[in-house]
C-alpha positions as CSV (number, residue, x, y, z in Angstrom):
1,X,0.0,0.0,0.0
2,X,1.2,3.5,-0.7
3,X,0.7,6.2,1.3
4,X,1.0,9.9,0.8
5,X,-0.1,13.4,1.6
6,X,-3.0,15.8,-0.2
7,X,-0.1,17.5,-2.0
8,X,1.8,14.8,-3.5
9,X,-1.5,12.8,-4.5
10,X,-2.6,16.1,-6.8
11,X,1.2,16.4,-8.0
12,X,1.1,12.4,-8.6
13,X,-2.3,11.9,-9.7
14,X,-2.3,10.0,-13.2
15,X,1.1,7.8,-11.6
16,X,-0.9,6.8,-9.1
17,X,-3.4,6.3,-10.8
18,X,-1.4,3.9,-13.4
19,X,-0.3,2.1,-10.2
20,X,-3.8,1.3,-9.1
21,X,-4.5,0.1,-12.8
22,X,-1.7,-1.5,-13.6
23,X,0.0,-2.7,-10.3
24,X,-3.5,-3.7,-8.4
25,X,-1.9,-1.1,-5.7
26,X,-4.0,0.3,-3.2
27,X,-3.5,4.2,-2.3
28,X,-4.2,5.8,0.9
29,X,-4.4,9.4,0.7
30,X,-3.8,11.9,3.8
31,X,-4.6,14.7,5.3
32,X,-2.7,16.3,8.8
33,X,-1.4,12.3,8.9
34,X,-4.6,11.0,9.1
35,X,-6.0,8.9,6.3
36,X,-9.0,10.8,4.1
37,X,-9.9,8.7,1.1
38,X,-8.1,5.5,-0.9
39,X,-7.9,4.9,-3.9
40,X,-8.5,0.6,-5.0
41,X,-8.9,-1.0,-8.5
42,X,-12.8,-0.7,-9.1
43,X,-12.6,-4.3,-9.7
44,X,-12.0,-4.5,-5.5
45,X,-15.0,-2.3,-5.4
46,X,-17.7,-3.7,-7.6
47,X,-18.6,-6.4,-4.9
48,X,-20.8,-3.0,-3.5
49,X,-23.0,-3.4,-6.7
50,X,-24.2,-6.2,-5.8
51,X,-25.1,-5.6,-2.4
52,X,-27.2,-2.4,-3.2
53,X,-28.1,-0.8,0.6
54,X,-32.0,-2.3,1.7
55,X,-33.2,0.8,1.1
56,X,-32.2,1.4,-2.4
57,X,-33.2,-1.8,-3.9
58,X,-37.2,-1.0,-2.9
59,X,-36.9,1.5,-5.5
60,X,-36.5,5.3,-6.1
61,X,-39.1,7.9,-5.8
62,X,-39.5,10.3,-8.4
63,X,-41.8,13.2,-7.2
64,X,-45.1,11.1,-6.3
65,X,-44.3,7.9,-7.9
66,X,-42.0,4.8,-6.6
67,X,-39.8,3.6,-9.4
68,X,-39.3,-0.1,-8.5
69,X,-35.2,-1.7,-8.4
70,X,-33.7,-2.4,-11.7
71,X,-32.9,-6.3,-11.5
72,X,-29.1,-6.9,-12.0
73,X,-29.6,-8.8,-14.7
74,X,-30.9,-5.5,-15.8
75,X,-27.5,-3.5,-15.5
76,X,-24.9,-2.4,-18.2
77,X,-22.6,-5.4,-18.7
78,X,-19.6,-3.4,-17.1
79,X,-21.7,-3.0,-13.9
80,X,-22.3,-7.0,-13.8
């Protein structure tokens, strides 16, 4: 894991973002010391798709109307 300040993450952005991509490396971003945000492969992060919060797979309301959950077989391929 790689670990570095506000700074040197906007001075290093698209290397560490090639790490992420290429190298599967995980980057923990600081601020004062203390750990703000991280940046993962999204492949590490796609298992959240699946596990939508309760509440958001009843559905969404749009003004008066409840749209019901798209089913994920339903989803962009990429989002599978």
């Amino acid at each position: 894991m790689v670990i570095v300040n506000t700074h040197e993450a906007k001075t290093r952005l698209s290397e560490l973002l090639q790490m992420v991509e290429c190298e599967n490396e995980r980057v923990t971003v600081c601020r004062n010391g203390k750990p703000i945000a991280e940046l993962v492969p999204i492949r590490m992060t796609k298992r959240s798709i699946y596990d939508p919060h309760p509440i958001l797979s009843q559905g969404v309301i749009l003004g008066d109307e409840i749209s019901p959950a798209m089913p994920i077989e339903e989803w962009p391929e990429e989002y599978q």
